[in-house]
N, C-alpha and C positions, 0 to 999 in steps of 0.2 A: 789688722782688724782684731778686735776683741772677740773674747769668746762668748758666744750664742748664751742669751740669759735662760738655763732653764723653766720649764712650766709644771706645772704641778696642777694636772687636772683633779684631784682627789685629796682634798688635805682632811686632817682632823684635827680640831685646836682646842686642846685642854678638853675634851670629851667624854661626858661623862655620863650614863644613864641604869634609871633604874624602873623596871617593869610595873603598871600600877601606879598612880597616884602617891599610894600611903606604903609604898614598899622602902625600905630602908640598906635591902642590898641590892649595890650595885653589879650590874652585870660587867660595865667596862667602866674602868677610873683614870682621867685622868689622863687620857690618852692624846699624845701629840706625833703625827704620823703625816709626813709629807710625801705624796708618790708621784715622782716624777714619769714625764710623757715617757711612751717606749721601753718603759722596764714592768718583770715579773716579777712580781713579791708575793714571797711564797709566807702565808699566815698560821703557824701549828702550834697546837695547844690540845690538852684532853677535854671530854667533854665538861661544858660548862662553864668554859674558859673566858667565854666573851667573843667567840669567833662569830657565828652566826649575828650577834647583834652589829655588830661592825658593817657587816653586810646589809645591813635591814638601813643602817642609819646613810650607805653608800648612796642611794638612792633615791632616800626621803620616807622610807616605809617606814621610819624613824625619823620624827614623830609625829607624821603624818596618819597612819595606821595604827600603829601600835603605842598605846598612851602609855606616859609613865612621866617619872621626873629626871631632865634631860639638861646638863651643863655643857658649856662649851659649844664650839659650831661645828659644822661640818658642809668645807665648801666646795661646789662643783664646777669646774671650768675656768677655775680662778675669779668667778663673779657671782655664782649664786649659791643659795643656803639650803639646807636641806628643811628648817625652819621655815621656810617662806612659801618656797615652792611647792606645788603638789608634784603626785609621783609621774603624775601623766607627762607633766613638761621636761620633767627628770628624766624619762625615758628616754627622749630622745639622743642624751648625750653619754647615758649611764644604762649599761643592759646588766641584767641579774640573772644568773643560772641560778635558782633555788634547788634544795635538797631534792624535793621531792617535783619530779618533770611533770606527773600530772596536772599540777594545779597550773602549768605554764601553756598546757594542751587543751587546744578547745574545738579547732577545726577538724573538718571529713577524710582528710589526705595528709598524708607526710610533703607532701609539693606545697600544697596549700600552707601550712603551717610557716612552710621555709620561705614564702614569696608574699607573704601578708604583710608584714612589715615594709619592704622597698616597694611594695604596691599601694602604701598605706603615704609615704612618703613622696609619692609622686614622681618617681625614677623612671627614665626611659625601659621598655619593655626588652631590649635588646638585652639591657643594662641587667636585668630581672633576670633573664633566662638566663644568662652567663654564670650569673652568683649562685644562683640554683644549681644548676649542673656541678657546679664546680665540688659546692658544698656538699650534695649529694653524695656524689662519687670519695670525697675526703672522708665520709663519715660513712661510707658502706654502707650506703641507703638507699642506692639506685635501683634495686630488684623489688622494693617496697612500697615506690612512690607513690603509689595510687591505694595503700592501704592507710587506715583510720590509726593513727597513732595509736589510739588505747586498748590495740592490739597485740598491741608489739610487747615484746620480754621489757624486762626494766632497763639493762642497757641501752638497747634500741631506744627508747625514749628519751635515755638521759640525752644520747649524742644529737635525735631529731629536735629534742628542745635549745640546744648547744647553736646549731645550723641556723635555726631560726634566729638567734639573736646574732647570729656574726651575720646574718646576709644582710641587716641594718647600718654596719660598721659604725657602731655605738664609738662615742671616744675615748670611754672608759667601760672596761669589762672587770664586773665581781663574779667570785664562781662559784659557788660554796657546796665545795665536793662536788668535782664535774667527772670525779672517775669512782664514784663509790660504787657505781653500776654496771662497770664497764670491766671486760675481760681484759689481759695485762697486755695482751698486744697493743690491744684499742686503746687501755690509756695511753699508751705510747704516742698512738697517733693522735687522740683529741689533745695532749699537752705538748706535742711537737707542732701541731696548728697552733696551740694560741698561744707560745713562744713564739713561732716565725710571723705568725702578724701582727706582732705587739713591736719586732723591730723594725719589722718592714712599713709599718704603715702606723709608729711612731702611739700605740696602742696604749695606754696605763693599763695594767691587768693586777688584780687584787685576787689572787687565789690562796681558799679554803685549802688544807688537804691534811687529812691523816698518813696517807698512803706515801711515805715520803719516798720511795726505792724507786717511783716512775720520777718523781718532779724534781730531785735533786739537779738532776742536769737542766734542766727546762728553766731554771730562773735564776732572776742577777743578785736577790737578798733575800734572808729568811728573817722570822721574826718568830721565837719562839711566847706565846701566850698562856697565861696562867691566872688562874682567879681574876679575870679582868684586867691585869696590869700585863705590860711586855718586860719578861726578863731580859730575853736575848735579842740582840739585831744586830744585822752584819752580812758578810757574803755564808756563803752556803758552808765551806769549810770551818771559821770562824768557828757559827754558834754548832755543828756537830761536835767540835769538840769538847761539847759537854753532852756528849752522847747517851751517857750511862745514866745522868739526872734524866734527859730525854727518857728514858726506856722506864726510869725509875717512874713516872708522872704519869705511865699508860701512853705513853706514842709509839706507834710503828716503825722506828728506825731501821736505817737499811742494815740486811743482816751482818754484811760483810763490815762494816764499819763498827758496830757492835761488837762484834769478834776483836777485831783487831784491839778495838779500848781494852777490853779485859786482859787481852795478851799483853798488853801496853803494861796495866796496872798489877800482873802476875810478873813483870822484871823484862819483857821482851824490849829491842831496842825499835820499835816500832817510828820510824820518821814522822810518816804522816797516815792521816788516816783514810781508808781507800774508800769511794763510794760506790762501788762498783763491782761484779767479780773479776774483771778483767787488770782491773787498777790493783785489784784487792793480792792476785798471782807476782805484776810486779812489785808490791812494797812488802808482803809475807814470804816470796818464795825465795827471795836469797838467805830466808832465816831459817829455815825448815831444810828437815835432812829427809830431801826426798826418798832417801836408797830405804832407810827407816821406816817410812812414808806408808811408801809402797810394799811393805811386808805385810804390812796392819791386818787383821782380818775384820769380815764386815761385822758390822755391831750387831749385838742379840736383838731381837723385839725388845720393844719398850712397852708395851702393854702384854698384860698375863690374857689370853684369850679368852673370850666369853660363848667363844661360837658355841652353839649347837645342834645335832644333825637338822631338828626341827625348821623347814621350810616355811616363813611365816608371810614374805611376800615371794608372791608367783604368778610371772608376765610370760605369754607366751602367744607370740604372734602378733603384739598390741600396734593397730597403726588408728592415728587419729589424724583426722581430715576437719579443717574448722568450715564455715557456714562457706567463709569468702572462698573456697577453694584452697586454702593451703594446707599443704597433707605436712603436719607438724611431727609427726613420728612414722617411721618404718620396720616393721618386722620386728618389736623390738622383743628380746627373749632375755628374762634376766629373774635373776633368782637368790633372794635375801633368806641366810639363817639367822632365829633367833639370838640374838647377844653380839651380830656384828656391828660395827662402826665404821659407815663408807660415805665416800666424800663422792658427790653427782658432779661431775665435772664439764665443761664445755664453755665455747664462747658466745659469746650472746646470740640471742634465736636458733640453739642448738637441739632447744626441745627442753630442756632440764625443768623450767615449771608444768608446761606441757604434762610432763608424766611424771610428777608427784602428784598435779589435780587428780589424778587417777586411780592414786593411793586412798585418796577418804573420800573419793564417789563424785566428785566435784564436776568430771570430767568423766564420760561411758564411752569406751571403747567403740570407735569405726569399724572396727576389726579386731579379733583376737579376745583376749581371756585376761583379768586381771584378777589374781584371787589372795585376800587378804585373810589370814589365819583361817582357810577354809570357807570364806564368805564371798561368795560372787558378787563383784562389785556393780554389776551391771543388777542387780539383784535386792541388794542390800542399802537402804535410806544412807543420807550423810551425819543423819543424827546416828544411826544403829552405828557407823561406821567412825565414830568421832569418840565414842569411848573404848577402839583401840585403837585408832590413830588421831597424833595431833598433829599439825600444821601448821607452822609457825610462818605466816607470808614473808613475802621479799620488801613488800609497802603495807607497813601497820596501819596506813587508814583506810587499804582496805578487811582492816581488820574489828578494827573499835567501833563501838555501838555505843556507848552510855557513855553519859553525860558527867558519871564520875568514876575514877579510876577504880574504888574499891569494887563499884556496882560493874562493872567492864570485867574484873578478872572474877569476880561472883557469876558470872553471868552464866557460863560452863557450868559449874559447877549445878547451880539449880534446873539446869537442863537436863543433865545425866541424872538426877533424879540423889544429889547428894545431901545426907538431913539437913536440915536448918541449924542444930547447933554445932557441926562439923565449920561449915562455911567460913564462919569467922576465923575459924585458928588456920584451917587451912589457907586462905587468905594474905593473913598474917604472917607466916611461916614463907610462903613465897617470897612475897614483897620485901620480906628481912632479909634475906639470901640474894634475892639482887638489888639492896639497897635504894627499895623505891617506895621504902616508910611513909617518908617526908610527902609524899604524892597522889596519898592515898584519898584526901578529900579533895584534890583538886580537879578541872577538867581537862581530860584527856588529848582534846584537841586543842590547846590553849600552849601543848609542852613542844617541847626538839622533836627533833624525828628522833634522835638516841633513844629520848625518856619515850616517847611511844613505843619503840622497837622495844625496848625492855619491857612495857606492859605486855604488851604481846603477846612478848614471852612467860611474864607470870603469868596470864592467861589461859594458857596452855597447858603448863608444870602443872597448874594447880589441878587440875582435870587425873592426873598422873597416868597418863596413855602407857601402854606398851610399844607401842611403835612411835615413834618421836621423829619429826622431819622439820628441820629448821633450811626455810629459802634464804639464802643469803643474809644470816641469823645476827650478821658485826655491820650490815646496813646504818653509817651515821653512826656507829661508835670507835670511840677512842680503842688501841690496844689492849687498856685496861679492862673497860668495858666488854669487850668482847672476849675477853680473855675469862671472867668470868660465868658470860654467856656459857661458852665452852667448857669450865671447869664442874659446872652444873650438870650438863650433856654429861657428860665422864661418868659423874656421881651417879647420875640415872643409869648408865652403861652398867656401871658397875653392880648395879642392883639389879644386875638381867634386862633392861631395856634394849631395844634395837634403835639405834640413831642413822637416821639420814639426813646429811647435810649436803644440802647445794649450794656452791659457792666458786666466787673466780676467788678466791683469795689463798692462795698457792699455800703461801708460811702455814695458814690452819689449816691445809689440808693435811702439811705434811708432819706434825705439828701433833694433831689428832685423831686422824680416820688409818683404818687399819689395809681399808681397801679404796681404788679408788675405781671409779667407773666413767671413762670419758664419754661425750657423743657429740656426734660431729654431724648437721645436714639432719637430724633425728636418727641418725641411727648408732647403735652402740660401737665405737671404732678401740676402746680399749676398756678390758678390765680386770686387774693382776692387782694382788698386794701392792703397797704405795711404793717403798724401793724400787721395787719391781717396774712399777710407773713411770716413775719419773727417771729411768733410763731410757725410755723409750721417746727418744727426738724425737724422731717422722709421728708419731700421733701426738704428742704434745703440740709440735710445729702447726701442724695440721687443722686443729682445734683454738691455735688464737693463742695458746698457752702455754708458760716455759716455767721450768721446777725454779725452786729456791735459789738464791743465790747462794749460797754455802753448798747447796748440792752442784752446782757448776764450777765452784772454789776447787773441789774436791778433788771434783773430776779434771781441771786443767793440772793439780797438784799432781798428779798420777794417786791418787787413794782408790784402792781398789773397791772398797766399800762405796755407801751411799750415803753422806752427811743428809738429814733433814730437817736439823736445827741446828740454832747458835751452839746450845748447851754440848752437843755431840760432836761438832768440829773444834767446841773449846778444850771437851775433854779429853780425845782425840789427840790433840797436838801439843798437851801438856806431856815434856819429854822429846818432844821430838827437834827441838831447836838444832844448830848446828851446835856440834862440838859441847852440846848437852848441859849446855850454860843456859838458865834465864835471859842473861845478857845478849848474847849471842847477837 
């Protein structure tokens, strides 16, 4: 017998599109992309790259929704267009995770949400309850079921909108960034489901991802994207081997593979390159002189201190109970000097927005005291409270109000009562520092989720609070992009600012917060300098959360210290090779 003729539920043939009528750049060019049944193609690019359009055009929401001028086809199921058909008949064969889960959430319950579709399909009810449970229980959602999605933390949502389109078993699944929200265990599990039922049940899956240290194992090809064209494609090993462009372009490369390249390109004899920390122990550790290794002593701080004695947030007893009965925080006791930099750590529905609402008044304490440079919050308006804290959300559209970007980050500013002719420069000065010039007369809602996250954030800056709290502040941006986020925070640091960041995103916690503060259930289970931190398995574990992978390199290495970046186990093991050769 011959072999079984592949099917390619998802092609793209010479694809080409550009936003707008009379627009002249193209978002993707030229694109020819066949996906066969039953495989994960992992799609990364920096922002702006042409990722999300691809997605939009997967469907039909291109150029069905979104007008512009559009070459080539793009066909579904092997027989229909995305030109032809609307997105309604599309649906049935083609499910989309979009960036942002709310706009995917409309019903009263997380059960509802996930049984609307095969209830909508006319599937026996046995059939219904089975997929539900199942999906439930896969997605940690089962103690939830009877709450309103638009409840829930942003992970929580990402993964209840995730459930709802696999209880359809759609024929082809698009993701686009199905773990930007999600704590690192969780990705684990949302990308080990929609690996295992892409082969089990012969699945096309088209995944977005910046985050590449969960989905490297999870799929069969990657495709690296850039200005709308594909540079790289091939198996997963293949295109990391051009790891260091990777990194150079703003993408989040895994750290340990990273490492490895540089040691590659400083003389090491590096085989192959590990994806892993475990892989990363066998292909580095026969090269390294452990005995060496292990004399090392731990490294200095990397940041000069800013703390000072000044108490400027002060929790003490804080427990909040929401309408529906859920008591979101417990006993919490915690206490911010001015000039520290601390990273709010937890896995999703752990409390971490919970009780930043609390910091600019957003959210009045059930219980206990919350007092912000001596202003009792329970006391003090969210305008009084907003020019010295700013709030940087985890979803910028619940952040934007106007209709144009400039009048959006003006908008603070004429609130706090700043002159008229200040506005403009300050404005400008933002916007030029995170590179969102070009943006400034456009509309808000019309951009990425990236380009809104970075309004946001000008938004914010330009206000120039003293207390600074960014919610999961690299939401929808490339490495780059966040990276500058970041570097901004610093600048503010460094000019006496207090930053709090919440975020699952390990590498920046550990990266650039000087403290870190876990919570687990709402209540506070770790809070010790980061080093410090991230020795501590049982509360990491605990919490959904595990350090760095160069900080577990380290640690299987026998390094007595605590690696928290590439740069510090690069610089680290510069010398340390066996028999003290580059070669080695």
């Amino acid at each position: 017998m011959g072999e079984e003729t592949p099917t390619y539920p998802l092609q793209y043939e010479r694809f080409s599109f550009a936003y707008g009528q009379d627009a002249q750049t193209k978002a993707v060019e030229n694109i020819d992309l066949k996906l066969p049944a039953g495989r994960v193609v992992l799609i990364t690019g920096p922002s702006g790259a042409g990722k999300t359009t691809l997605c939009r055009a997967g469907n039909g929401l291109i150029p069905q929704e979104f007008k512009g001028k559009m070459q080539g086809r793009v066909i579904i199921s092997e027989k229909y267009t995305a030109r032809k058909y609307g997105v309604s008949a599309l649906s049935k064969l083609v499910g989309v995770l979009q960036q942002d889960p709310d706009t995917q959430l409309f019903l009263p319950t997380i059960e509802d949400e996930i049984v609307f579709g095969p209830c909508n399909y006319g599937l026996p009810a046995e059939e219904i309850r089975q997929r539900s449970e199942y999906l439930l229980q896969l997605t940690r959602l089962t103690p939830h079921r009877k709450k309103n999605p638009h409840n829930l933390s942003g992970g929580q949502k990402q993964v209840c909108a995730l459930a709802a389109i696999l209880a359809f078993q759609p024929e082809t699944l698009i993701l686009d960034e199905p773990t930007s929200n999600i704590d690192p265990q969780g990705s684990e599990i949302v990308l080990e489901l929609i690996a295992k039922q892409a082969r089990e049940e012969g699945r096309t899956t088209l995944l977005i991802e910046h985050k590449l240290e969960e989905a490297v194992h999870m799929v069969d090809e990657m495709i690296l994207l850039d200005q709308g064209k594909i540079l790289y494609r091939g198996p997963v090993r293949e295109v990391l081997e051009h790891v260091e462009y990777i990194d150079s372009v703003g993408l989040n490369a895994p750290q340990v593979t990273l490492l490895a390249a540089r040691l590659r390109s400083a003389g090491w004899k590096v085989e192959r390159l590990p994806l892993d920390s475990e892989e990363a122990v066998e292909v580095l550790g026969p090269l390294i002189d452990r005995e060496k290794l292990q004399q090392q002593p731990e490294l200095p701080p990397r940041h000069k201190s800013r703390q000072t004695e000044e108490v400027v947030i002060d929790i003490r007893g804080l427990k909040h109970t929401y309408k529906d009965g859920t008591i979101a925080l417990h006993n919490i006791d915690l206490r911010i000097q001015r000039g520290e930099f601390v990273a709010i750590l937890g896995q999703n529905g752990s409390g971490k927005t919970t009780l930043v609402k609390h910091l600019n008044g957003l959210l009045k304490p059930t219980e206990g005291l919350v007092t912000i440079v001596g202003q009792d919050t329970r006391k003090a308006s969210v305008n009084t409270l907003a020019r010295t804290v700013g709030l940087i959300f985890q979803n910028p559209d619940n952040q934007i109000c106007k209709m144009k970007v400039y009048d959006e980050i003006a908008f603070g500013l004429k609130n706090i009562g700043v002159p008229k002719e200040q506005i403009s420069g300050r404005v400008r000065q933002v916007a030029e520092e995170l590179e969102i010039v070009h943006l400034l007369d456009k509309n808000p809602f019309t951009l990425s989720l990236g380009e809104k996250q970075r309004i946001a954030v000008a938004a914010v800056l330009a206000m120039q609070p003293d207390i600074l709290i960014l919610d999961e502040p690299t939401t929808g941006q490339d490495f780059k992009r966040a990276k500058e986020i970041m570097d901004m925070a610093v600048r503010l640091h460094e000019a006496g600012k207090t930053i709090l960041v919440i975020t699952h995103d390990m590498n920046l916690a550990a990266e650039y917060c000087e403290r870190v503060v876990v919570l687990a259930g709402g209540r506070v289970l770790l809070d010790a300098p980061t080093r410090e931190a991230f020795q501590n398995d049982a509360a990491l574990r605990e919490s959904s959360l595990r350090p760095p992978q160069v900080t577990l390199l380290g640690r299987a290495l026998g390094y007595p210290g605590t690696w928290l970046t590439v740069n510090e186990a690069f610089t680290t093991l510069q010398g340390m090779q066996r028999g003290g050769e580059q070669s080695a």
